[in-house]
C-alpha positions as CSV (number, residue, x, y, z in Angstrom):
1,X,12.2,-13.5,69.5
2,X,13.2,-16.9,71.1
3,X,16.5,-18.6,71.2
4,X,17.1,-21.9,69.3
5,X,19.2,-24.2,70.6
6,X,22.2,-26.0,68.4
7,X,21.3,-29.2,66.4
8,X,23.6,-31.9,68.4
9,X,23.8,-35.4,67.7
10,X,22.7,-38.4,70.1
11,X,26.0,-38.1,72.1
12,X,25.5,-34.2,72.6
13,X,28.5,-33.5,70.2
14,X,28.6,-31.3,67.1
15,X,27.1,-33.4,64.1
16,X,30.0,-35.2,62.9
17,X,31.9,-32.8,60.6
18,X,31.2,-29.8,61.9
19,X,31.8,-27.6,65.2
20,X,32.9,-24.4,63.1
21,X,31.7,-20.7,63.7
22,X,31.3,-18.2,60.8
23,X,31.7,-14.8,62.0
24,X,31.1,-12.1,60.0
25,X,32.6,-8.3,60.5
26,X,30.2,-5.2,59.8
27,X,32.1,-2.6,57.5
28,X,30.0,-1.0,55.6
29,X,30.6,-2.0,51.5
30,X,34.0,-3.3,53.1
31,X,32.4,-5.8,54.2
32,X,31.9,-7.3,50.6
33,X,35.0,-8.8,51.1
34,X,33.8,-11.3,52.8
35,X,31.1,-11.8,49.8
36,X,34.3,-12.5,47.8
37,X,35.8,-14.8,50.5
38,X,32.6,-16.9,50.8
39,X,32.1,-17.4,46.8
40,X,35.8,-19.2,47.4
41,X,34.3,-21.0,50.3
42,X,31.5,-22.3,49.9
43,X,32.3,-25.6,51.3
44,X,32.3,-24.3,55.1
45,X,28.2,-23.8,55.3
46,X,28.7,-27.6,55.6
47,X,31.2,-27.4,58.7
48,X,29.4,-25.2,60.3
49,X,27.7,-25.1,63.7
50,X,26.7,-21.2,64.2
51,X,27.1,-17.8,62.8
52,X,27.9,-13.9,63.8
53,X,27.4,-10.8,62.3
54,X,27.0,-7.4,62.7
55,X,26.2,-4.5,60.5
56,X,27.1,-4.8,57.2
57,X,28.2,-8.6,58.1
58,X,24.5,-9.4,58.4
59,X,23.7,-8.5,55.2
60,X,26.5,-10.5,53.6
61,X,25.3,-13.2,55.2
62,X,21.6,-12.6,54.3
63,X,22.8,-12.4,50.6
64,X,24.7,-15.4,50.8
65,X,22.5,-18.0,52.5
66,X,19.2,-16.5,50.6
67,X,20.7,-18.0,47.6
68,X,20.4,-14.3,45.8
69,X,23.4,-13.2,46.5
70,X,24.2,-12.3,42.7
71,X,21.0,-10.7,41.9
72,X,20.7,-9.1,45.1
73,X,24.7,-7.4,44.2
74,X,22.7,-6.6,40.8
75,X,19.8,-5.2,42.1
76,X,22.1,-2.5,44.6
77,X,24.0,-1.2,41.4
78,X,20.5,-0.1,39.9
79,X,18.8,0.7,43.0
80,X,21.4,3.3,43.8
81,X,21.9,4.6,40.3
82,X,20.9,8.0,40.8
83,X,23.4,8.9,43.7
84,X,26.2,11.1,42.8
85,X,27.0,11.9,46.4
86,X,26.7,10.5,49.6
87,X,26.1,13.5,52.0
88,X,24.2,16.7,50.4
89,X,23.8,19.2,53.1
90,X,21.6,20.7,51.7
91,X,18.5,18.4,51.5
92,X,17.1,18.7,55.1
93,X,16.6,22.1,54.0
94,X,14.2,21.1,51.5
95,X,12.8,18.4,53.5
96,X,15.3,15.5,52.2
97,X,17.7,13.1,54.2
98,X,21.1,14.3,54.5
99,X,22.1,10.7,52.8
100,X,20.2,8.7,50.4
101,X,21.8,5.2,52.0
102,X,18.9,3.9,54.2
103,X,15.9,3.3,51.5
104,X,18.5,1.9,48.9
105,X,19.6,-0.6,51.9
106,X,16.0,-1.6,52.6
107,X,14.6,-2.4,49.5
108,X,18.1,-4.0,48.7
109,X,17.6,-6.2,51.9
110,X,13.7,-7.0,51.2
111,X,15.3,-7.9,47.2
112,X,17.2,-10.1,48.9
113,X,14.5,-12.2,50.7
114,X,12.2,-12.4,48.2
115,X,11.0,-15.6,45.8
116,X,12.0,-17.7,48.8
117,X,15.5,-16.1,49.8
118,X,13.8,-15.8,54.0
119,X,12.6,-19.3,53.9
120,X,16.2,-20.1,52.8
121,X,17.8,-18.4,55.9
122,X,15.5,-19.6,58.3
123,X,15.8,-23.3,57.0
124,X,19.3,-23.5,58.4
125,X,20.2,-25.8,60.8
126,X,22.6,-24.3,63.1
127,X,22.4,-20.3,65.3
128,X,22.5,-17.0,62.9
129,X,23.2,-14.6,65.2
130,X,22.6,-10.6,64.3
131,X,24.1,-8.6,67.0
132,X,22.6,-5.5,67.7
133,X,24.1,-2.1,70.7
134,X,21.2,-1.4,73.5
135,X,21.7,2.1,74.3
136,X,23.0,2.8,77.8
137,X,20.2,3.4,80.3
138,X,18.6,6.9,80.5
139,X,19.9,8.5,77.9
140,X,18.3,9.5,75.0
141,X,18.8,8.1,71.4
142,X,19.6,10.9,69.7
143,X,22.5,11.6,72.7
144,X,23.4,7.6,72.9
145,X,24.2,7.7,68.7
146,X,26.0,10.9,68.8
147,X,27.9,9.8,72.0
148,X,28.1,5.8,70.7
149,X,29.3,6.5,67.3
150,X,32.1,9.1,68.4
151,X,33.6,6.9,70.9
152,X,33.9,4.4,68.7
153,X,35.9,6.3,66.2
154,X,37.9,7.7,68.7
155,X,38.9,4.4,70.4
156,X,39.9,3.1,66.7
157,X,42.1,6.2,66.3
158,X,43.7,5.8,69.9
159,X,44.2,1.9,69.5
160,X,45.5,1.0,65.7
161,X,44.7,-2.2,65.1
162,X,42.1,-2.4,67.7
163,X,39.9,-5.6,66.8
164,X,37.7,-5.8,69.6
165,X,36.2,-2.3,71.1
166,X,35.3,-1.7,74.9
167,X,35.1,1.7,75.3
168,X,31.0,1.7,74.3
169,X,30.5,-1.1,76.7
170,X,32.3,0.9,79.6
171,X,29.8,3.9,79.0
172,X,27.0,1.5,78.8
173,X,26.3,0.2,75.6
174,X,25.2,-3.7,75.9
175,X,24.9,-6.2,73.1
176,X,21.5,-7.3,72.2
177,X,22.0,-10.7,69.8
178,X,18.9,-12.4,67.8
179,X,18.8,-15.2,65.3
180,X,18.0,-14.5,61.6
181,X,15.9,-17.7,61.9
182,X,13.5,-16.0,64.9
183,X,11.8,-13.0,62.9
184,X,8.4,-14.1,61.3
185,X,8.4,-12.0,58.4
186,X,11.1,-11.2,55.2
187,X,10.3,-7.3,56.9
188,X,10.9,-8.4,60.9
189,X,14.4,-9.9,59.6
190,X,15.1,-6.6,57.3
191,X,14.7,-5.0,60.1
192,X,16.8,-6.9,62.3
193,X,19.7,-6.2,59.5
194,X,18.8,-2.4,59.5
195,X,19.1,-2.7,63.1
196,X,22.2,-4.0,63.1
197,X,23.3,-1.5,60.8
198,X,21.9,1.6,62.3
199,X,24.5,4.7,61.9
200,X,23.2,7.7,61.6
201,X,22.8,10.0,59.7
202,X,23.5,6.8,57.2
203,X,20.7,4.4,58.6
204,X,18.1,5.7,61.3
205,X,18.0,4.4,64.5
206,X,16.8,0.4,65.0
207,X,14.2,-1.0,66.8
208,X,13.6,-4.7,67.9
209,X,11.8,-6.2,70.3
210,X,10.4,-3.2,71.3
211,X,13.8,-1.2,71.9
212,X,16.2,1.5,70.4
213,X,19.1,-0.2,69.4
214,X,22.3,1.3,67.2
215,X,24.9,-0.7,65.3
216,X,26.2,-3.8,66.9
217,X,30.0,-2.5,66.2
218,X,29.4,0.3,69.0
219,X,30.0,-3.1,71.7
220,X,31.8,-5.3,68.9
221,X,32.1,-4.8,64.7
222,X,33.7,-8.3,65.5
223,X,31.3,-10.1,67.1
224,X,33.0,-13.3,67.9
225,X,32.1,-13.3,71.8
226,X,28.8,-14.3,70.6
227,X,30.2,-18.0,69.7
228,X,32.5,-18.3,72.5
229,X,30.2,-20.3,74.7
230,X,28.0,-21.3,72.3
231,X,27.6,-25.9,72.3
232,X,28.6,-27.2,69.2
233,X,31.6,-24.6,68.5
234,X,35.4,-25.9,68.9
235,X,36.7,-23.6,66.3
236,X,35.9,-19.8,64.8
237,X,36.9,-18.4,61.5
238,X,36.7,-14.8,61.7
239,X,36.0,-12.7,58.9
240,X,37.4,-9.1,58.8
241,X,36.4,-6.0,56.5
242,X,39.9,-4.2,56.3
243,X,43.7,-5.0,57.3
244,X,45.2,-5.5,60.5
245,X,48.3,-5.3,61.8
246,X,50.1,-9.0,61.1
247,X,50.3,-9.9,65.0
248,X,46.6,-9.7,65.4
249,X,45.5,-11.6,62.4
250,X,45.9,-15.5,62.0
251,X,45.7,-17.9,64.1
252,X,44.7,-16.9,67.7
253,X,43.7,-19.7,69.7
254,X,40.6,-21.1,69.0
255,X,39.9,-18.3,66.5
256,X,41.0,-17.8,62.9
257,X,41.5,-14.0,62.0
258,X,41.2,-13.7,57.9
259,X,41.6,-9.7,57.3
260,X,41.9,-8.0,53.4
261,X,45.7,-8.2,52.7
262,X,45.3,-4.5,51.5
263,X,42.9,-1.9,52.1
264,X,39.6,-2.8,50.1
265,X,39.1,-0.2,47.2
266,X,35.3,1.1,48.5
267,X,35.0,2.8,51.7
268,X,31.9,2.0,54.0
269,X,29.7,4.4,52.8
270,X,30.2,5.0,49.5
271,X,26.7,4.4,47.6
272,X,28.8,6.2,44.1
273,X,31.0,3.7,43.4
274,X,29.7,0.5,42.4
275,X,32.9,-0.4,40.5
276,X,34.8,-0.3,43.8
277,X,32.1,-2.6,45.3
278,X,32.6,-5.4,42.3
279,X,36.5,-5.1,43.1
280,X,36.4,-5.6,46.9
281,X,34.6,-8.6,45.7
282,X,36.8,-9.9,43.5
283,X,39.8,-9.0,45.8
284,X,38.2,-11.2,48.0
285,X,38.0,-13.8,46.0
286,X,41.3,-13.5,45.1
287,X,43.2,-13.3,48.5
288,X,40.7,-16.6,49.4
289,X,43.5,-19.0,48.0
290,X,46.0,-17.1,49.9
291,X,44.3,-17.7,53.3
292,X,43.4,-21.4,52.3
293,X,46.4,-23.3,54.2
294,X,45.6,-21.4,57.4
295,X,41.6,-22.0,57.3
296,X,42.5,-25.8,56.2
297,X,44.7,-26.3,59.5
298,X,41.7,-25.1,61.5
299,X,38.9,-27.2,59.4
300,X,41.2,-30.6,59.9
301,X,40.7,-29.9,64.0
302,X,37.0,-30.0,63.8
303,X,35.9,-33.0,64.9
C-alpha cells in the first residue's frame, strides 16, 4: 500500500479550519462508545486533518465515514442472532471455532462497504490510518499471539490506568500503520480492519502486505503516536473505549483525552448482548454534551 500525503493549502498550512486529529481506541464492542460520541459530533469530520484507529476503532470509523453506520449496527444484531455464548469449548471437538466472532465481524465489515460505503472512505481528503502489531522477529505466530496478547493484559493489570502500552514493543512487537484509503478492494480494506482486530481465539491471525500481523493494541490500543508528526495536525482529540483515572483524561497538551464517564455496559467480546451494544451507544451520546466545553476549547485553537 502507498502513503498519501496530507491535503495542504498553497502556504503549506492545514486548509483553513482544520488541523484536528481523530483518534479512535480499539475495545472491542466498547468501542461503540465512540459511535455514540461521533453521532453528537458530527461537525468535526469538517475540522479534521487525519485519523487513527486500531481494532475495534477501525471499524467505528469504517461505519461512520461509509455513511451506513445505522444499517451496518442493524445488520450485526441479525447477523449474530443465533449466538447464545461466546466461547463453547466444545466445538473444536466437532470441528467448530471455539468462538463464533470472526465470520459475524467480516460479513458485518463487508455490510458495511457495500452500495458505495468503500468509495465513501476512500474519498476522504485527509490520512485514515489503521494501525496494525508486526510480530517480533523469529518467532512464530502462534507463540507471538499467545506471548503478545498476555503481556498486554498483564501490563494493564500491573499499571491501572495505563493508556499507552510498551511492554509489547520492548519484546518486539512493532507498529505497522496503513491508510483505509490505500486498499483496492471493499475485501483488501476488510481485511485491513480484521487485521487490526486480530485476537485470537476471537479473530484469527491478520495478514497485510504480505505479513502476520495481530491487533494494533499489542504496541498501542491508543494509537495517537501515529498523528504526532503527521503535517497538517496542531491538535488531537482522543477517543477512549472505557474510564480512566481523572489525571490521565482531559486536556494533555496537544491532545484531548475523552474516556466513558462510567464503565460502558457491553464488554469487548460479548456477541450475546445486543441490548448492551445499543446502550453503550446511547451512553455515548449522552456523555457527548458533557465533554462538549473541553473539545470546544481545543476546536477554537485550530487554526
Amino acid at each position: 500500500m502507498r502513503r498519501r500525503s496530507f491535503r495542504l493549502s498553497s502556504s503549506g498550512m492545514p486548509e483553513r479550519g482544520r488541523g484536528l486529529g481523530l483518534v479512535f481506541a480499539g475495545g472491542g464492542n466498547r468501542a461503540f462508545y465512540q459511535l455514540g460520541l461521533m453521532r453528537a459530533w458530527d461537525d468535526l469530520w469538517s475540522r479534521a486533518s487525519a485519523v487513527a484507529a486500531c481494532s475495534a476503532g477501525a471499524c467505528v470509523v469504517a461505519m461512520l465515514l461509509s455513511g451506513r453506520a445505522e444499517a451496518t449496527a442493524d445488520f450485526w444484531k441479525r447477523r449474530r442472532a443465533h449466538v447464545t455464548r461466546n466461547i463453547n469449548w466444545l466445538h473444536p471437538l466437532v470441528g467448530k471455532p471455539l468462538a463464533p466472532h470472526a465470520p459475524i465481524y467480516r460479513d458485518t465489515v463487508n455490510f458495511c462497504l457495500a452500495d458505495g460505503g468503500f468509495e465513501r472512505i476512500r474519498s476522504q481528503p485527509f490520512p485514515l490510518l489503521v494501525l496494525t502489531s508486526r510480530l517480533p522477529r523469529g518467532l512464530p505466530p502462534a507463540a507471538a499471539a499467545v506471548l503478545g496478547l498476555a503481556t498486554y493484559s498483564l501490563e494493564k493489570q500491573f499499571k491501572r490506568g495505563l493508556t499507552h502500552p510498551t511492554w509489547g514493543r520492548q519484546l518486539g512487537f512493532r507498529p505497522a500503520a496503513f491508510d483505509m484509503r490505500d486498499c483496492a478492494t471493499a475485501e483488501d480494506l476488510a481485511t485491513l480492519i480484521l487485521a487490526s482486530s486480530a485476537t485470537p481465539p476471537f479473530t484469527p491471525l491478520g495478514r497485510v502486505a504480505g505479513q502476520t500481523v495481530l491487533d494494533g493494541g499489542l504496541v498501542d490500543n491508543v494509537p495517537a503516536f501515529l498523528l504526532d508528526d503527521l503535517p497538517g495536525v496542531t491538535r488531537q482529540a482522543v477517543l477512549m473505549s472505557r474510564p480512566y483515572p481523572a489525571e490521565i483524561v482531559g486536556r494533555q497538551g496537544r491532545r484531548l483525552y475523552v474516556a466513558p464517564l462510567t464503565p460502558p455496559p457491553v464488554s469487548r467480546w460479548d456477541y450475546t448482548r445486543p441490548d448492551l451494544v445499543e446502550a453503550t451507544i446511547a451512553q455515548g451520546e449522552r456523555e457527548a454534551s458533557l465533554h462538549r466545553p473541553a473539545l470546544d476549547a481545543l476546536l477554537d485553537e485550530l487554526c
